[in-house]
C-alpha positions in Angstrom: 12.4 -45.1 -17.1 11.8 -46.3 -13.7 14.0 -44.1 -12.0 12.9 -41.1 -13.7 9.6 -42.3 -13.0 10.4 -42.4 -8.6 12.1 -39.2 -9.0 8.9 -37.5 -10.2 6.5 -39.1 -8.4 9.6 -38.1 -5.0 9.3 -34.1 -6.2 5.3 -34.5 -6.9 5.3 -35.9 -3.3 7.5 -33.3 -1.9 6.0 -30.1 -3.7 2.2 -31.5 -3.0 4.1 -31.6 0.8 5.0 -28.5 1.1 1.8 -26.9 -0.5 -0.3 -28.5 2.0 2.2 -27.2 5.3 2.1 -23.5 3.5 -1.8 -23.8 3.0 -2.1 -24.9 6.8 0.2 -21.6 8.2 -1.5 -19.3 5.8 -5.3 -20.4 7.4 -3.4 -20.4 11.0 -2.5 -17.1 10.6 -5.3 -15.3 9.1 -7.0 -12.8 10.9 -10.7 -11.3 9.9 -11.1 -8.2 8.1 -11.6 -5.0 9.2 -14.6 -3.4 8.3 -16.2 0.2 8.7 -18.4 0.5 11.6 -21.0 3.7 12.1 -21.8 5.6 15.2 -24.6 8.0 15.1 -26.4 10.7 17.0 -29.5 12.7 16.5 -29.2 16.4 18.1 -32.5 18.4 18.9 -34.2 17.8 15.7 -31.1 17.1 13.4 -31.1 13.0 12.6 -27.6 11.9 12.8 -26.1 15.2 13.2 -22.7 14.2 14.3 -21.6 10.5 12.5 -18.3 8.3 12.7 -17.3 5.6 10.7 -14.6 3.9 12.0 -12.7 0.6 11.4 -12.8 -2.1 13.9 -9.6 -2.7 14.2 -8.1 -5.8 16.2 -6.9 -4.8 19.8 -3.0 -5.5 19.1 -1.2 -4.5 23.0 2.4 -4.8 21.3 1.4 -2.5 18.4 -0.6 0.0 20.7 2.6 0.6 23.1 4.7 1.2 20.2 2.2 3.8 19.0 2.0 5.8 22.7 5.9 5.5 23.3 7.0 6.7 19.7 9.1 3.3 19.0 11.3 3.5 16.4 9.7 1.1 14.0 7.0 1.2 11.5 3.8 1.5 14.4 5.8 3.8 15.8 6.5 6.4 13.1 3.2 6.5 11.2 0.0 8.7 11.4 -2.8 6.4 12.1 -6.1 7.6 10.6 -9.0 6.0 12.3 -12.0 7.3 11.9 -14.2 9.6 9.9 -16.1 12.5 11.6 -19.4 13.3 9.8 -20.8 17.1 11.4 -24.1 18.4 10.1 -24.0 21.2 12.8 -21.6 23.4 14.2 -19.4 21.8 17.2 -16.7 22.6 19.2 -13.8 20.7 20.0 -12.3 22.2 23.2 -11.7 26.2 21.6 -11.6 25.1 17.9 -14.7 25.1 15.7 -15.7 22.3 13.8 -18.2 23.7 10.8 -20.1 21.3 9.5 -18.1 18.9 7.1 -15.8 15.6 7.0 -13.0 15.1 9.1 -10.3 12.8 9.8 -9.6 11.6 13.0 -5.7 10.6 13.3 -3.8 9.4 16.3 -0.1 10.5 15.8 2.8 8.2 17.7 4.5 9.8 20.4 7.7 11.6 19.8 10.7 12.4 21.7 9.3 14.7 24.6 5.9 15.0 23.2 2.9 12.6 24.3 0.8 10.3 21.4 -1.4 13.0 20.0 -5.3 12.9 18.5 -5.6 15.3 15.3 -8.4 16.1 13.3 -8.3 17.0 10.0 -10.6 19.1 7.7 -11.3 17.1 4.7 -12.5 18.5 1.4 -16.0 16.9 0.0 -17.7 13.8 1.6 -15.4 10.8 0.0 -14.7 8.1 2.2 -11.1 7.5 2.8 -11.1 4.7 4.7 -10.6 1.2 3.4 -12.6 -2.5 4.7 -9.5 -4.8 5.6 -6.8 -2.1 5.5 -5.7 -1.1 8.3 -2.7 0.9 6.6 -4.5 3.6 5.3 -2.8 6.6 4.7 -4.1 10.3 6.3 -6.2 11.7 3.7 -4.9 15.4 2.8 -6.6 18.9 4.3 -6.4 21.3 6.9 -5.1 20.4 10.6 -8.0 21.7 12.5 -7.0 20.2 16.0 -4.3 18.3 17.3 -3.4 17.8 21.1 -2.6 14.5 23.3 -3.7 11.6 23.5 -4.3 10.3 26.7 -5.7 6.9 26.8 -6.7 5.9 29.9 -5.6 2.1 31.0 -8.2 -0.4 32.2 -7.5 -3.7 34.4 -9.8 -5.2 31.6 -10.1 -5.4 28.1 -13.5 -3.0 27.1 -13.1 -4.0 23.7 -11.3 -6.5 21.4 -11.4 -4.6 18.0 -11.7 -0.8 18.3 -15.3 1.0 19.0 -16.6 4.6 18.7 -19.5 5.6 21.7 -20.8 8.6 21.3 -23.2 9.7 24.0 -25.3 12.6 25.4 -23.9 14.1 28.4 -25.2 17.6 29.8 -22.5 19.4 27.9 -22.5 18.5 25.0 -21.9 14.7 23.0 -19.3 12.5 24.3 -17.2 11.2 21.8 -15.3 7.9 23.7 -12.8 5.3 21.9 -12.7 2.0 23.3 -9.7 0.3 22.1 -8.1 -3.4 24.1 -7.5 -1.7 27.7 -7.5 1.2 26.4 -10.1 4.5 26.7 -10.1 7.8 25.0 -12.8 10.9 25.9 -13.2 14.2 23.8 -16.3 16.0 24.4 -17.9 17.7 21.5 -20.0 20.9 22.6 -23.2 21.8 20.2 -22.8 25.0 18.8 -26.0 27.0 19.5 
């Protein structure tokens, strides 16, 4: 009995071990979890008339490049759907009309002669498709309303260290900017009248 005895209390030791080097990795390696962040702005008399909710997601350089050169690896192939455009008034989006609704706004990886490219989709009803602490989420289905490149200006400096939606009065019309790492994205949204 003695030896069976030092051979349990060796794989108790060993397991318990092991356990505790796993447990230490795991809290090394955890990152915090993305949440859904809101951006609002009142037009003329309209509170909140243009809204996005957006998920803060962690500035990742590696995973970013593999997004605007198209790699050929999971970043690299997949719509990215990153924020949620809430209209309660008429807008343009360069020529195309944005009624008011719910819209997706997706950043698609480049491709082999074609630029990274910003979408927005029309989404049917007012559900919320994005998900707190997923990052994967999936582009929610509708009509392609817009779609042209993506050209993310690069900064010496990082502007933000998770992903964050400005939007902004300009003279005309609402400035809709994406801080992300180095990184800096413009669309202007024009007020239909």
């Amino acid at each position: 009995m003695p030896g069976k005895s030092k051979l349990i209390f060796s794989v108790t030791t060993t397991i318990m071990i092991i356990a505790a080097a796993v447990a230490v990795c795991l809290a090394s390696q955890s990152r915090e979890q993305t949440t859904i962040q809101t951006a609002s702005l009142d037009v003329k008399d309209k509170k909140a008339a243009i809204t996005v909710k957006y998920l803060d997601l962690p500035w990742g350089e590696k995973t970013f490049t593999y997004i605007e050169k198209g790699d050929d690896n999971y970043y690299g192939t997949r719509s990215w759907p990153f924020a949620r455009l809430i209209t309660t008034v008429p807008v343009k989006l360069e020529d195309h009309d944005l009624t008011p609704g719910n819209y997706a706004l997706v950043i698609n990886p480049a491709k082999k002669g074609q630029t990274m490219a910003m979408t927005v989709v029309q989404v049917s009803g007012d559900g919320e498709f994005l998900q707190p602490g997923n990052v994967f989420v999936e582009v929610p289905t509708g009509k392609t309303i817009f779609s042209a490149p993506a050209t993310f200006e690069t900064g010496d400096k990082v502007l933000a260290d998770h992903m964050k939606v400005v939007l902004g009065q300009a003279d005309n019309g609402i400035t809709l900017t994406v801080l992300y790492g180095n990184r800096k994205l413009n669309r202007l949204l024009v007020v239909e009248k």
